[in-house]
C-alpha positions in Angstrom: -84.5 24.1 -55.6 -81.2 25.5 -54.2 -78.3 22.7 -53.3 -77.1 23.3 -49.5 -74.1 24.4 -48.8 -71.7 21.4 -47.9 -72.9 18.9 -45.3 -69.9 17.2 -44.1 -66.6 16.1 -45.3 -66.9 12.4 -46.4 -63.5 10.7 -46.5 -64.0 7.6 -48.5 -61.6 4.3 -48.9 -61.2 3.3 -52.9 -60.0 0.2 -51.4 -63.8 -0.5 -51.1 -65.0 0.6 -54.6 -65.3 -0.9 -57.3 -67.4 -4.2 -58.3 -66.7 -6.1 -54.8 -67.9 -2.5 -52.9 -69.5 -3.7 -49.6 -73.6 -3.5 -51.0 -75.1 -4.5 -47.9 -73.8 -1.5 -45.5 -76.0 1.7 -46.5 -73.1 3.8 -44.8 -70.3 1.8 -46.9 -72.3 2.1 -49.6 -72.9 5.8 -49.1 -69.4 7.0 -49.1 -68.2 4.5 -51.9 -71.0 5.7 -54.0 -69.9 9.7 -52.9 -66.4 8.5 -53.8 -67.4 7.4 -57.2 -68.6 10.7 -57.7 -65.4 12.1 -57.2 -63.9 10.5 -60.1 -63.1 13.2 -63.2 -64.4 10.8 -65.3 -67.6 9.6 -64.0 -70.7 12.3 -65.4 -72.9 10.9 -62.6 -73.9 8.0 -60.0 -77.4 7.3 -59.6 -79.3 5.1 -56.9 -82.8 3.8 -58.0 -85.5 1.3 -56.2 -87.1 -0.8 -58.0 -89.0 -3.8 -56.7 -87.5 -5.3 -54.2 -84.1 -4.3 -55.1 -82.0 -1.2 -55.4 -79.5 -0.2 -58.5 -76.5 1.5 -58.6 -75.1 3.1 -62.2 -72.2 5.3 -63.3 -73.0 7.2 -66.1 -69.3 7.6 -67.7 -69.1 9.5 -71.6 -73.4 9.6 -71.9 -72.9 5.6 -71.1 -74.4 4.2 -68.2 -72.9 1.1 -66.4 -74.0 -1.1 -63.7 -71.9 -1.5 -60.4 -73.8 -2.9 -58.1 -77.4 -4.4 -57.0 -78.5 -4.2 -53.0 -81.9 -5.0 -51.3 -84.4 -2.0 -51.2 -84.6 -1.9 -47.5 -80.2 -1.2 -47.9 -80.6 1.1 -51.1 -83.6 3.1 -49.6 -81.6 3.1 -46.4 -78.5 4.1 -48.1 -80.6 7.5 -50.0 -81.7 8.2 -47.3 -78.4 8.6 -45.3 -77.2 10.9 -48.8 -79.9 13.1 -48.0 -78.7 13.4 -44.4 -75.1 13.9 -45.7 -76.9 16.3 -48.6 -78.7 18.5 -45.6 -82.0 17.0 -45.1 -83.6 17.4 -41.9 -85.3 14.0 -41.4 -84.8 10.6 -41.9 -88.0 10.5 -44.3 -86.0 10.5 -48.2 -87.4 13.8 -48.5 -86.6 15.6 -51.7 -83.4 17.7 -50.8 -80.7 18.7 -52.5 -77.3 19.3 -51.2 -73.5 19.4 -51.6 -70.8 17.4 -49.5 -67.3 17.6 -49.2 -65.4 14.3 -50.5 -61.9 13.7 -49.8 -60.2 10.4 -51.4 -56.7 9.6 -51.9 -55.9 12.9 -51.1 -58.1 14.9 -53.5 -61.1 16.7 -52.4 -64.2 18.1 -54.2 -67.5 18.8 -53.5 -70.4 16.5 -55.4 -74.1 18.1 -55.6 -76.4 15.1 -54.3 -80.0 14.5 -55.0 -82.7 13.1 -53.5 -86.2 12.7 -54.5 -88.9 9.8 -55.5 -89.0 8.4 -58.6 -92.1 6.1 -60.1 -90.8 3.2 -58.0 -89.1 4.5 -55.5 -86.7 6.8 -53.7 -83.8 7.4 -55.9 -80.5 9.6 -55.7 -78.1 11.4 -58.2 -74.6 12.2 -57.8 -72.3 14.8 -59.9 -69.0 15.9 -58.9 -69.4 20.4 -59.1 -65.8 21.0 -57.9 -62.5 19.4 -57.5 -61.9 15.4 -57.9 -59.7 12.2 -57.5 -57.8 10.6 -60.7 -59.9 7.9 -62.2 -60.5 5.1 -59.8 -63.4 2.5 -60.8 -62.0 -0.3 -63.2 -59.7 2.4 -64.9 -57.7 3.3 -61.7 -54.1 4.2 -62.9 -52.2 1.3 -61.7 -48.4 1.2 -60.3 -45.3 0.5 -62.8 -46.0 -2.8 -64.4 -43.4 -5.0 -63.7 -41.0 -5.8 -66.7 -41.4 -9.8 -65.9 -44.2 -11.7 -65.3 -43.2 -15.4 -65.2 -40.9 -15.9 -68.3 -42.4 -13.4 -70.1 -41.2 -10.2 -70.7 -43.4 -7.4 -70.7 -43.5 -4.7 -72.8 -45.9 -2.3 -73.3 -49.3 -1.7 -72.6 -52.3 -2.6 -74.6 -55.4 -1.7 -73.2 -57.6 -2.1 -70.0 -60.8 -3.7 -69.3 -62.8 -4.4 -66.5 -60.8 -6.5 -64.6 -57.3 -5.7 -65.5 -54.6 -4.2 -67.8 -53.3 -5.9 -70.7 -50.0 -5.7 -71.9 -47.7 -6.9 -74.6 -45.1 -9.4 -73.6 -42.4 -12.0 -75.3 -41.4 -15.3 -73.7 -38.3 -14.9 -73.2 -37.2 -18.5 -74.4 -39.4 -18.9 -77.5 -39.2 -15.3 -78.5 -43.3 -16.0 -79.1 -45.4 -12.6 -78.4 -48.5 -13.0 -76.1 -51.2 -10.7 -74.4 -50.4 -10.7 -70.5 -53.2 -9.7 -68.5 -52.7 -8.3 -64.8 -54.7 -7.8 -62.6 -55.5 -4.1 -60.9 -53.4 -3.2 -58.3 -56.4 -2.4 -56.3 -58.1 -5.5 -56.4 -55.2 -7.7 -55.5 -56.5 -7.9 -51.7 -60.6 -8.7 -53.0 -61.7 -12.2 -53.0 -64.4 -11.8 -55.3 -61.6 -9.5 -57.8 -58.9 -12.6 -57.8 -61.8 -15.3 -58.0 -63.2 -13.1 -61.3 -59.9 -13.4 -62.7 -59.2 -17.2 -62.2 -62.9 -17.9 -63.7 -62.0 -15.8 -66.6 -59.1 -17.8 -66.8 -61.0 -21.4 -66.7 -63.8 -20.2 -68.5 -61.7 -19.4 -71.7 -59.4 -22.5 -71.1 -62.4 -24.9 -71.7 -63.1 -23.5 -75.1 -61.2 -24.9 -78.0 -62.3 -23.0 -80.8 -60.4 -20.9 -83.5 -63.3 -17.9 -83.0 -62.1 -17.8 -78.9 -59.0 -16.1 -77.4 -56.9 -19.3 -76.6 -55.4 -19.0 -73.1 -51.9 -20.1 -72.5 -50.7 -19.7 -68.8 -52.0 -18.2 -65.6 -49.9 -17.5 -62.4 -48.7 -14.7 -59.9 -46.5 -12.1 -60.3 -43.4 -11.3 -58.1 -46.4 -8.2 -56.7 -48.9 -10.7 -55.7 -51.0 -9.7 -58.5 -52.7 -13.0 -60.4 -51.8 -12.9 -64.4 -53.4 -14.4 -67.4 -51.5 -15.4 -70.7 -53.1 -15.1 -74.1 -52.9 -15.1 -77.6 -52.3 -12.1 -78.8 -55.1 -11.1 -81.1 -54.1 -8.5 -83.5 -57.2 -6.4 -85.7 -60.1 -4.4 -84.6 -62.5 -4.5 -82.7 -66.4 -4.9 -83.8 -67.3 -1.7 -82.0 -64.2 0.5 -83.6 -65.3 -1.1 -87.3 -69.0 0.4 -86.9 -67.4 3.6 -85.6 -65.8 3.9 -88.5 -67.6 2.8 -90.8 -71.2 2.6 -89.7 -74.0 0.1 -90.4 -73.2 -3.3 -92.3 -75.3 -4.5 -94.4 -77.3 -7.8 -93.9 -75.7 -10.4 -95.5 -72.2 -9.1 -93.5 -74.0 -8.6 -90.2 -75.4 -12.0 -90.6 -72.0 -13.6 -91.7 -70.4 -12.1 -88.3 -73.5 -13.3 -86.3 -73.2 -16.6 -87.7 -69.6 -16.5 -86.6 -70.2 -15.5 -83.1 -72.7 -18.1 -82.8 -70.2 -20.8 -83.7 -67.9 -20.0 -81.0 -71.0 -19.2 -78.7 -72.2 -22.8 -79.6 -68.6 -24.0 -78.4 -68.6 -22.0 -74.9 -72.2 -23.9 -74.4 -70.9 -27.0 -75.2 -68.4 -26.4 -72.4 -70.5 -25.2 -69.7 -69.6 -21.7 -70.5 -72.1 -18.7 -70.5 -70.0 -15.5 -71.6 -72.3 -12.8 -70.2 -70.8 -9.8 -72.0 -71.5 -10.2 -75.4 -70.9 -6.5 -77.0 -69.1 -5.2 -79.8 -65.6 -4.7 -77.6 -65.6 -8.2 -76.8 -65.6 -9.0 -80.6 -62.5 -8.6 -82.5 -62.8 -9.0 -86.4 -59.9 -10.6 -88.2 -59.1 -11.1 -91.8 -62.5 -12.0 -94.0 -64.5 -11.3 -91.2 -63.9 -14.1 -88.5 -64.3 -13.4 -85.3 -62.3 -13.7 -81.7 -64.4 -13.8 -78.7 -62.7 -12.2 -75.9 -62.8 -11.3 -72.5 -64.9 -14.2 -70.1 -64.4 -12.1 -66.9 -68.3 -12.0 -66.4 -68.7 -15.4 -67.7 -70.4 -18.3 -65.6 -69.2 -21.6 -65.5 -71.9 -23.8 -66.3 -74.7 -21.8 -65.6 -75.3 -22.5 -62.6 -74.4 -19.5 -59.9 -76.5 -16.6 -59.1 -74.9 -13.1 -59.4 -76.0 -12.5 -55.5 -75.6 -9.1 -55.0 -73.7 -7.8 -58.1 -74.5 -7.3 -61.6 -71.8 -7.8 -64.0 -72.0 -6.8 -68.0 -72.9 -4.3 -69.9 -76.3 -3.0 -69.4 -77.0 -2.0 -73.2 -76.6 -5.7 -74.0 -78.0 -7.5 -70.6 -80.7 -9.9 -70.7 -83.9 -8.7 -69.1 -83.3 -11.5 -66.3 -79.5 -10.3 -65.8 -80.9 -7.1 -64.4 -82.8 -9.1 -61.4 -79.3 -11.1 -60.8 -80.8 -14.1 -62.0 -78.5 -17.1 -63.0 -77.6 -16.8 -66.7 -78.1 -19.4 -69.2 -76.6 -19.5 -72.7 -80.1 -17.9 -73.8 -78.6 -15.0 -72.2 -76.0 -14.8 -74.3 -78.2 -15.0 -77.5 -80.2 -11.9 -76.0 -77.1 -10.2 -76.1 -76.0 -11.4 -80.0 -79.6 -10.2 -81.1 -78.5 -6.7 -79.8 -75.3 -7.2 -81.5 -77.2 -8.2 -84.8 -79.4 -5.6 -84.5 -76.8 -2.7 -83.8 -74.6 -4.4 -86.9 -77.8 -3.1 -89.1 -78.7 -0.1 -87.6 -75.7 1.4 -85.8 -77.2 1.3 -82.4 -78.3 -1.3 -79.9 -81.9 -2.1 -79.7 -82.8 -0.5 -76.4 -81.8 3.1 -74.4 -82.3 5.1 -71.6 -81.1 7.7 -69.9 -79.9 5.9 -66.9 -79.3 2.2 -65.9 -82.6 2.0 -64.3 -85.0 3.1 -67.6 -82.5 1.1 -69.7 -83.0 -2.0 -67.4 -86.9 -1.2 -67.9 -86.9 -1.3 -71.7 -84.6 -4.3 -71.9 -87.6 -5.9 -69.5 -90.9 -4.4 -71.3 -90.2 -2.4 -74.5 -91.2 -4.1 -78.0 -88.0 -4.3 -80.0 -87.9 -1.1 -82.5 -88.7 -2.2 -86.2 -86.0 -2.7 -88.3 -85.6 -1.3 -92.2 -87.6 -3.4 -94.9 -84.2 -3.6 -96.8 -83.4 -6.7 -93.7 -84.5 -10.2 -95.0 -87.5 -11.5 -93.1 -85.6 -14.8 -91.7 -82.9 -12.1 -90.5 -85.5 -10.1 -88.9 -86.7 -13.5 -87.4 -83.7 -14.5 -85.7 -82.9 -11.3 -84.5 -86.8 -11.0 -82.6 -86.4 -14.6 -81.4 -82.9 -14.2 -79.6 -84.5 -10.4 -78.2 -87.5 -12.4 -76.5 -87.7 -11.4 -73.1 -88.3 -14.8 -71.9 -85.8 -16.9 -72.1 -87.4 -19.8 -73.1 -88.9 -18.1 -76.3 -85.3 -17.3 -77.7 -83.8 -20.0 -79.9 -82.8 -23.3 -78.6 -79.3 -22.7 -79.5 -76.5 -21.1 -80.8 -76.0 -23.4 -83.2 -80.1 -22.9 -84.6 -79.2 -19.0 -84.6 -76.0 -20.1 -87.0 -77.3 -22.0 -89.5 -80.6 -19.3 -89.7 -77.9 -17.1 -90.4 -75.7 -18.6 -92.7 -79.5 -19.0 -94.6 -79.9 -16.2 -95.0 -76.3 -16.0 -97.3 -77.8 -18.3 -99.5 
């Protein structure tokens, strides 16, 4: 099929993107998602029904990542109006495909969109063809930092995550380095952005464990954006280490499970569910401890529903994540038996080409066979914490440590 030529000109707000985009107007919806597009980064953003909800990915580097979660009436509502915008001729989700004009932040480009049905539903694609904004989901380039937050002094820039940028700073009194955390400029004016930030904040303050980033302050800076204070945690990460050096063998990936567990035991213990257990989130430090990092998708004692956003990372999500379903620290066990199992074979359990098939085999695939060279009370665990039931994983972290440190002996 031949795309249309342009539509319309969409002129999109990135003050509405993001994690807190409005996913109950199918025309805010629309142009956020169009705006998405836009980004030079982003490879694609795809819209799929399923059930009775609708899910929105951005596929960024071959990875696809969730951003959102809507009814089906509002995501079959909101295709539809893309293949209006795309050139249809009905309102009917007809197969079409189109290109529309995108101006945001004063870029414009054109994105080819596609409409169609898919085995559950009507579902949409987006690619940028021409043109494009700077980078604007979470890695939006933010304004100056400033060189003070509090009495620390900041100095340089350390990385960025989800939520926020984190930079290297010095109290200025103690001369004592810490990790500052600021939020994005974007998100200062989102409730849902600053309310992420402060649970992050509590989350990690309740956990006193060596194998947990310690936080030390939280406040506002003179901008009006919220800070967090951390250790500083110095080494790499778990994700860079298999990059480097591929595939551990079992009685290492066992060890680092077994250590991850401990602090995963703590966080329970505190009414803390973490919720984006990955490799990035686990930094390795000398002899192979570990430092859980990053609760900005965490939920405080398990309680609260995700509504209509679904936060983590879907190549780790528990099957019920992916409905918006409360967590529980089972979750976060389904997530260290992906971990495990990626430790021993270099790549997570499940796959998919987009968010929507991954999310499928997370919920109905039979977990791929591991080599004969893994210990059988290894390959136990590991099949217990990948149950897609929660109540047929283990019973704790604490059960899934000592299996581990078993299987040292």
């Amino acid at each position: 099929m031949e795309p249309r030529a342009p539509a319309a000109t969409i002129h999109a707000d990135d003050s509405e993107g993001g994690a807190d985009a409005p996913w109950r107007d199918p025309i805010a919806i629309a142009d956020v998602t169009l705006a998405m597009a836009l980004d030079r980064d982003v490879e694609r953003v795809e819209l799929a029904a399923a059930g009775d909800r609708c899910f929105i990915s951005v596929t960024r580097d071959g990875y696809a990542e969730s951003v959102g979660v809507t009814t089906r009436a509002i995501g079959e509502a909101t295709i539809v109006r893309l293949g209006l915008i795309a050139g249809a001729k009905e309102e009917s989700g007809a197969e079409v495909l189109g290109r529309t004009r995108v101006a945001l932040g004063g870029e414009t480009g054109e994105v080819l969109v596609g409409v169609g049905t898919g085995s559950d539903g009507l579902v949409a694609e987006l690619r940028r063809i021409t043109g494009g904004a700077a980078p604007w989901l979470p890695r939006n380039p933010a304004p100056v930092p400033p060189t003070k937050v509090g009495p620390y002094r900041v100095l340089e820039e350390l990385g960025r995550g989800g939520a926020g940028i984190v930079h290297r700073a010095m109290h200025e009194s103690l001369q004592r380095e810490a990790a500052v955390k600021l939020l994005y400029d974007q998100a200062i004016g989102r409730a849902e952005s600053r309310a992420r930030f402060l649970r992050e904040a509590r989350a990690a303050s309740r956990i006193d464990h060596p194998g947990v980033v310690r936080v030390l302050d939280y406040g506002t800076a003179e901008d009006g954006r919220p800070y967090l204070v951390m250790e500083k945690v110095t080494g790499p990460t778990l994700r860079s280490t298999l990059d480097e050096q591929g595939p551990f063998g079992p009685l290492r990936a066992a060890w680092i499970g077994a250590e991850i567990a401990a602090a995963l035991d703590v966080a329970h213990a505190a009414g803390v569910v973490h919720c984006d257990i990955k490799p990035e989130n686990i930094f390795l430090m000398p002899g192979d401890r570990t430092k859980v990092v990053d609760f900005g998708a965490a939920q405080l004692n398990g309680s609260e529903l995700r509504g209509m956003n679904i936060v983590g990372t879907p190549a780790y999500m528990a099957p019920e994540l992916f409905s918006a379903e409360a967590a529980s620290p089972a979750t976060d066990l389904y997530a260290l038996g992906c971990v495990l199992f990626q430790m021993l074979t270099g790549d997570p359990p499940f796959d998919g080409p987009n968010f929507l098939e991954l999310a499928d085999a997370h919920r109905e695939s039979p977990v791929p066979p591991l080599s004969d060279a893994v210990p059988p009370a290894l390959a136990k665990v590991i099949r217990r914490c990948l149950a897609k039931d929660p109540e047929s994983r283990p019973e704790s972290a604490a059960w899934v440590r000592e299996l581990l440190l078993g299987v040292l002996e």
